[in-house]
C-alpha positions in Angstrom: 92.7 40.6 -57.1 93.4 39.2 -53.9 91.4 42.0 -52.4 88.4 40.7 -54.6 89.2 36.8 -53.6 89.3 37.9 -50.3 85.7 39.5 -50.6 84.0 36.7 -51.8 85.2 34.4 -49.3 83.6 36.9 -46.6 80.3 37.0 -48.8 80.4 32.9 -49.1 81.4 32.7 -45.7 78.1 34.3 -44.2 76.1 32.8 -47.0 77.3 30.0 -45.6 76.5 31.1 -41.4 73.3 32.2 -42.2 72.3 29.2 -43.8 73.4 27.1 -40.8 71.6 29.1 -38.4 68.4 28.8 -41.0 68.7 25.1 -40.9 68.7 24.7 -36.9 65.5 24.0 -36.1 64.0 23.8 -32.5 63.7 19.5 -32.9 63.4 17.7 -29.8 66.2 14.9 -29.6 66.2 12.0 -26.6 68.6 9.0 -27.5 68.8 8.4 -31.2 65.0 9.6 -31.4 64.2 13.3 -33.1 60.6 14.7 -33.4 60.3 17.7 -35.7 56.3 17.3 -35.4 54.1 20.7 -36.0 57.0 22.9 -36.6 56.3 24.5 -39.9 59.4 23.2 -41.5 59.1 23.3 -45.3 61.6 21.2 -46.0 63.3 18.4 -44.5 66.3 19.4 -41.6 70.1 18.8 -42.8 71.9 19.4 -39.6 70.0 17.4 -37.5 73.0 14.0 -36.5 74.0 11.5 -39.0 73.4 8.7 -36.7 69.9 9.4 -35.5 67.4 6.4 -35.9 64.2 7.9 -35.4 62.9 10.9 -37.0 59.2 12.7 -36.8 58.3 15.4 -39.2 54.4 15.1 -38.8 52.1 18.0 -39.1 54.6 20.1 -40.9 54.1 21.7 -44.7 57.0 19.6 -46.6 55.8 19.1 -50.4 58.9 17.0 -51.9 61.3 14.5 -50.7 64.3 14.7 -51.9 67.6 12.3 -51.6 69.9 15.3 -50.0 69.8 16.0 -47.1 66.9 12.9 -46.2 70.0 10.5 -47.4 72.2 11.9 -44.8 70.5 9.9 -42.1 72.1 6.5 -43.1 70.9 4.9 -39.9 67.3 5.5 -39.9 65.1 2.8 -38.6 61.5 4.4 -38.2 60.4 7.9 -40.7 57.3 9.5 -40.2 56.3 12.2 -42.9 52.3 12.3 -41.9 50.0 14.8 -42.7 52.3 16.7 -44.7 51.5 17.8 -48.7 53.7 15.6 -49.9 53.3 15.3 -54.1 56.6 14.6 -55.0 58.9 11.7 -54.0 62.6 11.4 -55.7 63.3 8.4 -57.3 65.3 5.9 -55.1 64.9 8.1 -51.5 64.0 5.5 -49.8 65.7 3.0 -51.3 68.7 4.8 -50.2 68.2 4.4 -46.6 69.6 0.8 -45.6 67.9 0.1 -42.5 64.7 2.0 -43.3 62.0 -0.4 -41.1 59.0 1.9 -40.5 57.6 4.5 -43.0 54.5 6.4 -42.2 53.4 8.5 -45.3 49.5 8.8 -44.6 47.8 11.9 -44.7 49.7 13.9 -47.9 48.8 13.8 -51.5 50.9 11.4 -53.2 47.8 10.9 -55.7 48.0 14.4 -57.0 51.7 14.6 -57.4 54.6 13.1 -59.9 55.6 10.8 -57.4 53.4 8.3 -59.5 55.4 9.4 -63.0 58.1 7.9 -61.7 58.5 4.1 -60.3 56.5 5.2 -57.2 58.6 5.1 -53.9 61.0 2.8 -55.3 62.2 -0.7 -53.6 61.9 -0.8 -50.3 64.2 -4.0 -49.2 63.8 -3.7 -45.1 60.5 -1.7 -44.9 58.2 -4.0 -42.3 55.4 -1.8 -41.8 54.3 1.2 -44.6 51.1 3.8 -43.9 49.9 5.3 -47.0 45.9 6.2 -45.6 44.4 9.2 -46.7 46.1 10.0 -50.0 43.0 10.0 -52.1 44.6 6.9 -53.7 42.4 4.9 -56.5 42.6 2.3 -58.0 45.1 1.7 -60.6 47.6 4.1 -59.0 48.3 1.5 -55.3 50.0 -0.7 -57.7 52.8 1.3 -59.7 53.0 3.2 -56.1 53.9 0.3 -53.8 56.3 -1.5 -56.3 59.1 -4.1 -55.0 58.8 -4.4 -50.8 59.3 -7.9 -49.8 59.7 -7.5 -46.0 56.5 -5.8 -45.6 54.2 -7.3 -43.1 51.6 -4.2 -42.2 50.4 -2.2 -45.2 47.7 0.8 -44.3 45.7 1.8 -47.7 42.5 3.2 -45.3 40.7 6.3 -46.3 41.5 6.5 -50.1 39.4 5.8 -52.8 39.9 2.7 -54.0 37.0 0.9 -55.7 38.8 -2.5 -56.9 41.3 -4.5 -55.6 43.1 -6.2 -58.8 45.1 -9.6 -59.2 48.0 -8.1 -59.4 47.8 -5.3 -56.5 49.6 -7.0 -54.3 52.0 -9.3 -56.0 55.0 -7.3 -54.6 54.1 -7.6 -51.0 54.5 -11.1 -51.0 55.2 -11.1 -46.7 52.3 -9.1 -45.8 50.5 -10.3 -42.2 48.0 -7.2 -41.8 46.3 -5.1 -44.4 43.7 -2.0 -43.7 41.8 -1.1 -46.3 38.7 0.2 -44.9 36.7 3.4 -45.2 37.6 3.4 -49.3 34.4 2.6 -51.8 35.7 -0.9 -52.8 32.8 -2.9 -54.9 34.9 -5.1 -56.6 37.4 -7.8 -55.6 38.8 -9.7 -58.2 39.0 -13.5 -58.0 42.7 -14.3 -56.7 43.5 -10.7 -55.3 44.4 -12.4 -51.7 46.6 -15.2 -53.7 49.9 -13.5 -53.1 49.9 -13.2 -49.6 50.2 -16.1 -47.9 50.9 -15.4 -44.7 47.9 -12.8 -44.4 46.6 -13.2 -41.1 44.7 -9.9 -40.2 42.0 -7.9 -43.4 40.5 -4.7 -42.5 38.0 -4.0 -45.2 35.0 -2.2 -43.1 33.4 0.8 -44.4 33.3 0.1 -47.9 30.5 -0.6 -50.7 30.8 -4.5 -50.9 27.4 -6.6 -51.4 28.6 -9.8 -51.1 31.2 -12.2 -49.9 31.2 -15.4 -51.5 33.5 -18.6 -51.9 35.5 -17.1 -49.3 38.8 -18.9 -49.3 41.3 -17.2 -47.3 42.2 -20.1 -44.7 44.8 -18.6 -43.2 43.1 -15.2 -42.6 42.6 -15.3 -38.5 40.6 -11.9 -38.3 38.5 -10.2 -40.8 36.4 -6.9 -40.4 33.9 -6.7 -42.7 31.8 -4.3 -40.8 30.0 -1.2 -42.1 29.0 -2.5 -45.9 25.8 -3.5 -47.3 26.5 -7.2 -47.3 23.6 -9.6 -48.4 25.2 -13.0 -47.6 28.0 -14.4 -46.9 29.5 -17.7 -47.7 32.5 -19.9 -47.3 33.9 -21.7 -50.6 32.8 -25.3 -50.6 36.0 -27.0 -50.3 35.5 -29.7 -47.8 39.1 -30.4 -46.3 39.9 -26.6 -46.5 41.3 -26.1 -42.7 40.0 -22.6 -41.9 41.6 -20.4 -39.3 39.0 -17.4 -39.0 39.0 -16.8 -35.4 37.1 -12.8 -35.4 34.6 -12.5 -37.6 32.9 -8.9 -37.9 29.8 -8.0 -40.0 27.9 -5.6 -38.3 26.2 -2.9 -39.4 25.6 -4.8 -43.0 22.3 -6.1 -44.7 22.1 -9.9 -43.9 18.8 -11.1 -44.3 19.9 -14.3 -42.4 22.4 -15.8 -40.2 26.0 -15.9 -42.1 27.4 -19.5 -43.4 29.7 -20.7 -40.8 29.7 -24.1 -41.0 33.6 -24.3 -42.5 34.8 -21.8 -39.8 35.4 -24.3 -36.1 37.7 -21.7 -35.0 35.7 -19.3 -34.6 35.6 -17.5 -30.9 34.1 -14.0 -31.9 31.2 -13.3 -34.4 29.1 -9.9 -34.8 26.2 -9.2 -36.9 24.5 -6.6 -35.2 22.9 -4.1 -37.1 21.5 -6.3 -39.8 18.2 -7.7 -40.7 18.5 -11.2 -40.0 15.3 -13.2 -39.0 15.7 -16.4 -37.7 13.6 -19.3 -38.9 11.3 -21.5 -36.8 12.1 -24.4 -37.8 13.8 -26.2 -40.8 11.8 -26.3 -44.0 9.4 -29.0 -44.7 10.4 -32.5 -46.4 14.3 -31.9 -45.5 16.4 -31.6 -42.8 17.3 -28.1 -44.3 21.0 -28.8 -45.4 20.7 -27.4 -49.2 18.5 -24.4 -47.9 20.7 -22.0 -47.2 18.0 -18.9 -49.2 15.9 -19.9 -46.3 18.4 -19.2 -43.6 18.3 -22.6 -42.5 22.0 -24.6 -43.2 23.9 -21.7 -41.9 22.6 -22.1 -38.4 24.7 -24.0 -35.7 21.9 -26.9 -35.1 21.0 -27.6 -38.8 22.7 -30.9 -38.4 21.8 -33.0 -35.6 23.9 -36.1 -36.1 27.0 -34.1 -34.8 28.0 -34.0 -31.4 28.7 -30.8 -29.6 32.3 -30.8 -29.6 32.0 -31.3 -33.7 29.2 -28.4 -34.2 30.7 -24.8 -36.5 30.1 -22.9 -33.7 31.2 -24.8 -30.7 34.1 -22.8 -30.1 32.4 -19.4 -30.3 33.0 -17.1 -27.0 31.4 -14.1 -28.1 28.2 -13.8 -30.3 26.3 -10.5 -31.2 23.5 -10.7 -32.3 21.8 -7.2 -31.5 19.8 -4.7 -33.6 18.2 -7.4 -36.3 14.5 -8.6 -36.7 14.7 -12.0 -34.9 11.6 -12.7 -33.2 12.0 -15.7 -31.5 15.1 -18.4 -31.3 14.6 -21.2 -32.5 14.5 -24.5 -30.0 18.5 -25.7 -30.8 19.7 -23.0 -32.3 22.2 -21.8 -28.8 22.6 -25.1 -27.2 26.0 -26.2 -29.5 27.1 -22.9 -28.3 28.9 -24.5 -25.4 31.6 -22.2 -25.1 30.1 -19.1 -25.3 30.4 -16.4 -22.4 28.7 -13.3 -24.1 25.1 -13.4 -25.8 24.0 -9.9 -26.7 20.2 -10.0 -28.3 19.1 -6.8 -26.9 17.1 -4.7 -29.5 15.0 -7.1 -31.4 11.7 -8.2 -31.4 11.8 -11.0 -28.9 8.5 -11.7 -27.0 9.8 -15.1 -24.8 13.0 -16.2 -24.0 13.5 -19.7 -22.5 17.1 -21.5 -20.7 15.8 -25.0 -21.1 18.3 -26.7 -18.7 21.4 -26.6 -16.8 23.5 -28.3 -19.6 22.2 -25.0 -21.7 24.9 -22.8 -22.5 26.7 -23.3 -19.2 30.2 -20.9 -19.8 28.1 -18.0 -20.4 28.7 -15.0 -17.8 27.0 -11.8 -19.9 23.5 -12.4 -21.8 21.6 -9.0 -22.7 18.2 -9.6 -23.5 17.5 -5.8 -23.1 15.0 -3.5 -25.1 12.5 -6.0 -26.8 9.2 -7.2 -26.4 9.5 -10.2 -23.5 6.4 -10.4 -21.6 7.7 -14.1 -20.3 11.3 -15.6 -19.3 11.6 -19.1 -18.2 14.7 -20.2 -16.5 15.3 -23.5 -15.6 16.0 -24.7 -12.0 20.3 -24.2 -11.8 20.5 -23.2 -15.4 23.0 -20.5 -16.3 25.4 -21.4 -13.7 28.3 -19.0 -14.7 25.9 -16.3 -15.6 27.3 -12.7 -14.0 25.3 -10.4 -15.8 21.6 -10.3 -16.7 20.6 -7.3 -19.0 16.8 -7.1 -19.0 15.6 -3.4 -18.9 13.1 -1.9 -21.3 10.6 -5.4 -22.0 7.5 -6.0 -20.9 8.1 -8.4 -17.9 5.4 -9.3 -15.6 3.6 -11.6 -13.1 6.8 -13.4 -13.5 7.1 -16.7 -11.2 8.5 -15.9 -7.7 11.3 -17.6 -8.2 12.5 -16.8 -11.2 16.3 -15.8 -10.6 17.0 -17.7 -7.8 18.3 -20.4 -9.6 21.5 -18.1 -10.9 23.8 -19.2 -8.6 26.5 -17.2 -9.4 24.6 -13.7 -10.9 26.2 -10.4 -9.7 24.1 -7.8 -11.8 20.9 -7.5 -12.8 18.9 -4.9 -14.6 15.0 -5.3 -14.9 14.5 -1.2 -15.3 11.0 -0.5 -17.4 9.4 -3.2 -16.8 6.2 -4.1 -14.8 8.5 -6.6 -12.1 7.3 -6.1 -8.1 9.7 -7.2 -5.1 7.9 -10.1 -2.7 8.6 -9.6 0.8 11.3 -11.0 3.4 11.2 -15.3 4.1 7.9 -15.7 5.9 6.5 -12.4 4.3 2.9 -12.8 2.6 3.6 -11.6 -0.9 1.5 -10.2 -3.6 0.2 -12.1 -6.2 2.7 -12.3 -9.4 5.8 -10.9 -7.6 9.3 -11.8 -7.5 11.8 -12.6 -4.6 15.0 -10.9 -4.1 15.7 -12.0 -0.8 18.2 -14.9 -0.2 20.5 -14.6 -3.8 23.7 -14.7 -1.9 25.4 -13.5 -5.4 23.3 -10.6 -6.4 25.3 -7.1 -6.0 23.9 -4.9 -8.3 19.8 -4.4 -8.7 18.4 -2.1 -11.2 14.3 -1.7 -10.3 14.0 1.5 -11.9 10.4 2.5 -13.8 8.2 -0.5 -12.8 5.3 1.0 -11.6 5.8 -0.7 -7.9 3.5 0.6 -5.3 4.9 -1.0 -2.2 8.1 -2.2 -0.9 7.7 -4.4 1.8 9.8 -5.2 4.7 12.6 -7.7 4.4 12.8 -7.7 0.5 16.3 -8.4 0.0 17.2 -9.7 3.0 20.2 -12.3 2.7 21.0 -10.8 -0.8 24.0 -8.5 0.3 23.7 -5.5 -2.6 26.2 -3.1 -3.2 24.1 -1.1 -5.3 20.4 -0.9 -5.6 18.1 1.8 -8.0 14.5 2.0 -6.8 14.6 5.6 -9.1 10.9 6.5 -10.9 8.6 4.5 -8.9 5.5 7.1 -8.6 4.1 6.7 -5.2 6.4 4.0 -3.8 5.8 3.3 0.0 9.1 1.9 1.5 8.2 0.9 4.7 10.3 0.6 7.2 12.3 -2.2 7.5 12.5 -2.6 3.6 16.0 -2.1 3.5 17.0 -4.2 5.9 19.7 -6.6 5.3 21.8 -4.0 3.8 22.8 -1.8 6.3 26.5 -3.5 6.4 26.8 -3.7 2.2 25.3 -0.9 0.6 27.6 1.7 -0.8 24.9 3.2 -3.6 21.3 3.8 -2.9 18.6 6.1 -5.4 15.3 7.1 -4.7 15.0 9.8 -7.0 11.4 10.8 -8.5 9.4 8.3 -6.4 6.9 11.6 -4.8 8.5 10.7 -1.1 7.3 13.3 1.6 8.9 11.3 4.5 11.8 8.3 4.3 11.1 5.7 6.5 15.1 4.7 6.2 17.7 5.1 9.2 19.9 6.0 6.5 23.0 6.9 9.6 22.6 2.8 10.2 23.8 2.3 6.6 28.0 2.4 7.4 29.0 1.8 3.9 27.1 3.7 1.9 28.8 6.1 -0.6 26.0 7.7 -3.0 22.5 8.5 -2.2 20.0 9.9 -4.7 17.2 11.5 -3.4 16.3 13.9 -5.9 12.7 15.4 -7.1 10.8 14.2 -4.1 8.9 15.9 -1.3 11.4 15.5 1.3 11.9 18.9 3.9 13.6 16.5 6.3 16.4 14.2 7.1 17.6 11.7 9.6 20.4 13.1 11.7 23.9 11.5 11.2 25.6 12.1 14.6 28.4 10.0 13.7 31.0 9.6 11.1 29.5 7.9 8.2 30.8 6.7 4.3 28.8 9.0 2.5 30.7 10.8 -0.1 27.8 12.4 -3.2 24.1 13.7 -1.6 21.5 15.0 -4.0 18.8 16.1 -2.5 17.9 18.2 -5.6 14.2 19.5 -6.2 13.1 18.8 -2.9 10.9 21.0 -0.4 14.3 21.6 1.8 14.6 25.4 3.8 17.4 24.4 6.3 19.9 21.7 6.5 20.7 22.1 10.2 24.4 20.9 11.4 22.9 18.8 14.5 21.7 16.8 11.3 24.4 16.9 8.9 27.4 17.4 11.6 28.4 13.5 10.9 28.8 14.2 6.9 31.8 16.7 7.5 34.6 14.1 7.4 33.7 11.9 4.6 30.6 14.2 2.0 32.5 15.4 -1.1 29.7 16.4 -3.5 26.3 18.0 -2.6 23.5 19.0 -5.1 21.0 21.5 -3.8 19.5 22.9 -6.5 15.2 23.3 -6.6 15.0 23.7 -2.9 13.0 26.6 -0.9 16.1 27.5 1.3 16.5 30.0 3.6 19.1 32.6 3.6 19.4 32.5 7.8 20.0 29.5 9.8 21.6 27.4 7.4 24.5 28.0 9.3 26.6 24.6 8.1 25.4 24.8 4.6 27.6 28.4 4.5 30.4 26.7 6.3 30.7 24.3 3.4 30.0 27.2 1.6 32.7 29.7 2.1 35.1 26.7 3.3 35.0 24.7 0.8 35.0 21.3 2.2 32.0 20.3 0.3 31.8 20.5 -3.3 28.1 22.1 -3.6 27.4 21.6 -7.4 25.7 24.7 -9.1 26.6 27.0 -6.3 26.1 30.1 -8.0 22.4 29.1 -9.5 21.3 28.1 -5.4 18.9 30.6 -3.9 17.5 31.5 -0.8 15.0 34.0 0.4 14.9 36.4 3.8 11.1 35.3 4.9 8.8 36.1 2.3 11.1 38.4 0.3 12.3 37.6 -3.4 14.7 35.3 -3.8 18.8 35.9 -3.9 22.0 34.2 -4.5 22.8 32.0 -1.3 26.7 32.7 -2.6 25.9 36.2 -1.9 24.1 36.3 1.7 27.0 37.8 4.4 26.2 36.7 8.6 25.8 40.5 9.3 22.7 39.9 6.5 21.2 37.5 8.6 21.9 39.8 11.7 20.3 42.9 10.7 17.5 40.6 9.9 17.8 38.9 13.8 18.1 43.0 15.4 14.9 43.7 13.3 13.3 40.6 14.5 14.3 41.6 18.3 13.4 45.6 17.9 9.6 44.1 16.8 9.3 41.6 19.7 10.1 44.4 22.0 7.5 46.9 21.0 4.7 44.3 20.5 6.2 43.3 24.4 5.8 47.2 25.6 2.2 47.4 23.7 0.9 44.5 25.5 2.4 46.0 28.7 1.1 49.7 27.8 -2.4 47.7 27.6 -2.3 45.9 30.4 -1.6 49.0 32.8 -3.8 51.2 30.8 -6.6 48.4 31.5 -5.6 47.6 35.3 -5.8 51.1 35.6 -9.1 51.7 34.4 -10.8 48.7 36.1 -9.4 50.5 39.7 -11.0 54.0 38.2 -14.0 52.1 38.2 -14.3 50.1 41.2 -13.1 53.6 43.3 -16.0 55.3 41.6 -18.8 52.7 42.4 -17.4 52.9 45.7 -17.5 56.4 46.1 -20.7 56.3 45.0 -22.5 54.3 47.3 -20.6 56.0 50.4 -22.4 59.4 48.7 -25.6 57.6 48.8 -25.4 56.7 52.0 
C-alpha cells in the first residue's frame, strides 16, 4: 500500500513539474511591467508574479477569460487582451481585480461569444479608460456589454457595427470625457443619447452614415469629428443663452450644400468642411437682411449680421478654417473680414476666378492662405495688406498680366508658389521690364519661390536682386534664356537651385560663385558642359540627368570632392575612357551615384556597356591600340615622303643626264 502511495506521489509529482515548465512562458518583464504580446499563448500565464501591475497579452490566440489564474494578479493597474478571439468572459473577472485602471479588449469577438449571456464584463468600479473597437458590436448588445463603470472617462466603440445610439446606452458611464465611435454605420441617434454624460468633452463619430445634425445641444462638447458622413446641414438648437464650448469642429468630406450654422459656437478656433459641396452666396436674399434664410445659405455665414462688432461676430475666434474641395465660386464681399483671428485659410480646389484682400485691417493674424488649383485669372492685394502672411499657395490658376507690384506689399511673406501659371519675372531696379510682368526684386522676406511651368521666355538680369532666396524652382520653362547676371543677388543665400526641362544647351551661371548652395537640378537639358569648381563649395545632390554629357573631367569637378553626396547620371552619352573622377567616385565610394548599375558608357562608336563594369587596363588596351595606329599612319606618311623625294631626284638626274647626252 505504501508502495502504491508512494507511486502516485511520483506520478503527481511530475504531473505537477511538467506543468510548471508548460506554464513558463518566454514573457518579457522590466519593473512591474510584463508583455506576453505575439507569443501564441492560448491561455492566460499563471506563474507570471503576483504583484505585477502591467500585463500585455496582445496578438496572442486566447478565447476565454477566466477568474483563475487572471485573478492571481491582484495588483494589476493596466490589461491589454487585444486582438485576441476572445468569446467568452467569466462573470465577475474583472470585477475581481481591485485596482484594474486600463482595459484594452479591441480586436476579439465578444459579439459572437457568451460573454453577452451573462451580465457582460461585469462592474468595473476603477476602470478609467476601456477599448472595445473591432468586435463587430451592434446595437442592442454595447448596452448589456458595458453595464456598471462609473470611473470611466475614455470609452473606444470604433469599428463595430453599430447603427443607433439609444437613450439608455450610456446611462452607466456617467464620467465619460472622450468617446470614439467612428467607422460604425450609425444613422440614428436618439434624442437624449448624450444626456448622461455630462462631462463629455471630446465625440469621435466620423465615418459613419449620419444625414443630419440638428438641434445640436451638447454645450459642453469641446471637439467633435464628424467627418466622413453624408451630412446635409448642420445646425445648433436655438437656445439663446446656451453657452457653447465647441472649440474643433470637423465635417469634411460630407455633403453640405452650404456653409454650417455657427452662429451659437464663439469658441470656435478650428472648422473644416472640405470635401463638400458648399456654394457660397453673393449676396443676402432680396427684401431681408437674410437672418431667417438659412435654406439659402445666408444666416450661417459670419457677416449675415452687420450690427455686431468684430469682437461679438460667431466666428471671430476661429484660427483655422478649411474650406477646400467645395463649389464656391467667388467669396462674398464680408464674408472673411470678422475672421480676425484667423491664421490658416485653405480654399485651394474650387472654382474661384478673383480673389481680392481689400485692406490692411483684412484678416491681419493670417500667416498660411492657399488659393491653389482654381480658376484665378486676377488677385488684387492691397498696399500693406496681409501683414502676417508667411505663406502664399497659388500654383495651378490662371494668373497673368498681373500688376508689377503685386506682392510687394507682403511684408513679412517667406514662401510663395505661383507654379502653372502664366506669371513673368520684371528685371533688376532700373531694368526696363516687359509689359504685364511682376517684380521679385527688393521683398527682403521672400525665401522660397516656386516659378515652375509659366511659359517664361526670358529671365533678365537682376530679377531678384535684394530678395535674398534660399530656394528658387525655375523647372519646365521651355526655351528659357537666363542671361547672365539673372541670378545675381543670390550668390551668398542660395542653398537650392532647379533648372530642370528648360531645353538649356549652355548655362550662363558661375554656379562655383554660389557658396551656399546645397541642391542643383539640372536635369533633361542640353547641357555637355559645366563650370569648373576649383574650390571647395556647399554642394551636396547634382543631377545632371538626361543631358548630352561624355566626360565629367576632375579639373571641373575636383572642388565637389569634399562636400557632393548624391550624383544622378543617368540619360547621358558617356564615355567609358577619360572619365577618370567619375570612376574614382565610382569604385571609392565617396559619391553616392544613384542608378549606378543602369549608367552606360561606350568605347568610341562601339555599343554601349555598364560604366560599373569598364576596368583602367580596358581603357589602356584601347590607348595601346590608339598609339600602334598613329605609328603606322606616321611610318606611311614617312614611307611616302622618301618614296616621293626619291623619285623627284630619279627625275631631275635623268633630265640631267639627258641634256649632257645631247650635248
Amino acid at each position: 500500500m505504501s508502495h502504491q502511495i508512494l507511486l502516485l506521489l511520483a506520478v503527481l509529482t511530475q504531473g505537477l513539474a511538467t506543468s510548471q515548465q508548460r506554464d513558463k512562458v518566454p514573457c518579457e518583464m522590466v519593473d512591474k511591467e510584463v508583455s506576453c504580446q505575439g507569443l501564441g499563448l492560448l491561455q492566460v500565464p499563471s506563474m507570471l508574479p503576483r504583484d505585477i501591475e502591467a500585463l500585455d497579452l496582445s496578438g496572442n490566440q486566447l478565447r476565454s477569460i477566466l477568474a483563475s489564474p487572471l485573478g492571481f494578479y491582484m495588483a494589476l493597474r493596466h490589461l491589454d487582451l487585444s486582438t485576441n478571439e476572445i468569446s467568452f468572459i467569466q462573470t465577475g473577472v474583472f470585477q475581481a481585480l481591485p485596482h484594474l485602471e486600463h482595459l484594452n479588449l479591441a480586436r476579439n469577438r465578444l459579439a459572437a461569444g457568451t460573454v453577452l449571456s451573462a451580465p457582460g464584463l461585469g462592474p468595473l468600479p476603477r476602470v478609467t479608460s476601456l477599448d472595445l473597437s473591432g468586435n463587430s458590436l451592434y446595437s442592442g448588445l454595447v448596452e448589456r456589454l458595458l453595464g456598471e463603470a462609473p470611473a470611466l472617462l475614455t470609452l473606444s466603440l470604433a469599428e463595430n457595427s453599430l447603427t443607433r445610439l439609444a437613450r439608455h446606452t450610456f446611462w452607466g458611464t456617467p464620467a465619460l470625457e472622450r468617446l470614439d465611435l467612428h467607422s460604425n454605420v450609425l444613422m440614428d441617434i436618439e434624442d437624449g443619447a448624450f444626456e448622461a454624460l455630462p462631462h463629455l468633452a471630446h465625440l469621435n463619430l466620423s465615418r459613419n452614415s449620419l444625414t443630419c445634425i440638428s438641434d445640436f445641444s451638447l454645450q459642453q462638447l469641446r471637439v467633435l469629428d464628424l467627418s466622413c458622413n453624408s451630412i446635409e446641414a448642420f445646425q445648433t438648437a436655438p437656445e439663446p443663452w446656451a453657452e457653447y464650448q465647441l472649440a474643433w469642429l470637423d465635417l469634411r468630406e460630407n455633403k453640405l450644400l452650404h456653409f454650417p450654422d455657427l452662429a451659437a459656437l464663439p469658441r470656435l478656433i478650428y472648422l473644416n468642411v472640405s470635401n463638400n459641396l458648399i456654394r457660397l452666396p453673393a449676396g443676402p436674399p432680396q427684401g431681408g437682411e437674410g437672418i431667417h434664410a438659412p435654406s439659402e445659405g445666408w444666416s450661417a455665414l459670419p457677416f449675415s449680421n452687420p450690427s455686431r462688432n468684430a469682437s461679438s461676430h460667431p466666428l471671430s475666434q476661429l484660427l483655422n478654417l478649411d474650406l477646400s474641395y467645395n463649389e464656391i465660386e467667388l467669396v462674398p464681399e464680408g464674408f472673411l473680414e470678422p475672421l480676425t483671428s484667423l491664421r490658416f485659410l485653405n480654399l485651394s480646389r474650387n472654382c474661384l476666378r478673383g480673389f481680392a484682400v481689400p485692406g490692411a485691417a483684412f484678416l491681419p493674424c493670417l500667416v498660411h492662405l492657399d488659393v491653389s488649383h482654381n480658376a484665378l485669372a486676377t488677385l488684387a492685394l492691397a498696399s500693406r495688406a496681409l501683414g502676417s502672411l508667411r505663406t502664399l499657395l497659388l500654383q495651378d490658376n490662371a494668373l497673368q498680366d498681373l500688376p508689377p507690384y503685386t506682392f510687394a506689399g507682403l511684408a513679412s511673406l517667406q514662401r510663395l508658389n505661383l507654379q502653372g501659371n502664366r506669371v513673368r519675372p520684371c528685371g533688376g531696379p532700373g531694368e526696363p521690364g516687359a509689359l504685364g510682368c511682376v517684380a521679385f526684386s527688393g521683398l527682403s522676406s521672400l525665401r522660397v519661390l516656386n516659378l515652375v511651368d509659366n511659359e517664361m521666355e526670358r529671365l533678365r538680369a537682376g530679377a531678384f536682386l535684394h530678395t535674398p532666396l534660399t530656394e528658387l524652382d525655375l523647372s519646365a520653362n521651355p526655351g528659357l534664356d537666363v542671361v547672365t547676371g539673372a541670378l545675381a543677388g543670390l550668390e551668398a543665400s542660395l542653398e537650392v537651385l532647379a533648372l530642370q526641362g528648360n531645353g538649356l544647351a549652355v548655362l550662363q551661371v558661375d554656379l562655383p560663385c554660389f557658396s551656399c548652395l546645397k541642391r542643383l537640378n539640372l536635369a533633361e537639358n542640353r547641357l555637355s558642359r559645366l563650370p569648373a569648381w576649383t574650390q571647395a563649395v556647399s554642394l551636396e545632390v547634382l543631377d545632371l540627368r538626361n543631358n548630352s554629357f561624355s566626360l565629367l573631367p576632375g579639373s571641373a569637378m575636383g572642388g565637389l570632392e569634399t562636400s557632393l553626396r548624391r550624383l544622378y547620371l543617368q540619360g547621358n552619352p558617356l564615355s567609358c575612357c577619360g572619365n577618370g573622377w567619375l570612376a574614382a567616385q565610382l569604385h571609392q565610394g565617396r559619391v553616392d551615384v544613384d542608378g549606378t548599375q543602369d549608367l552606360t558608357c561606350r568605347f568610341g562608336s562601339q555599343e554601349e556597356v555598364a560604366l560599373s563594369h569598364v576596368r583602367p587596363e580596358d581603357c589602356e588596351k584601347g590607348g595601346l591600340k590608339n598609339v600602334n595606329l598613329i605609328i603606322i599612319l606616321t611610318f606611311a606618311l614617312v614611307s611616302a615622303i622618301l618614296l616621293t623625294t626619291l623619285a623627284t631626284c630619279c627625275c631631275v638626274r635623268r633630265q640631267k643626264f639627258g641634256q649632257q647626252y645631247k650635248a
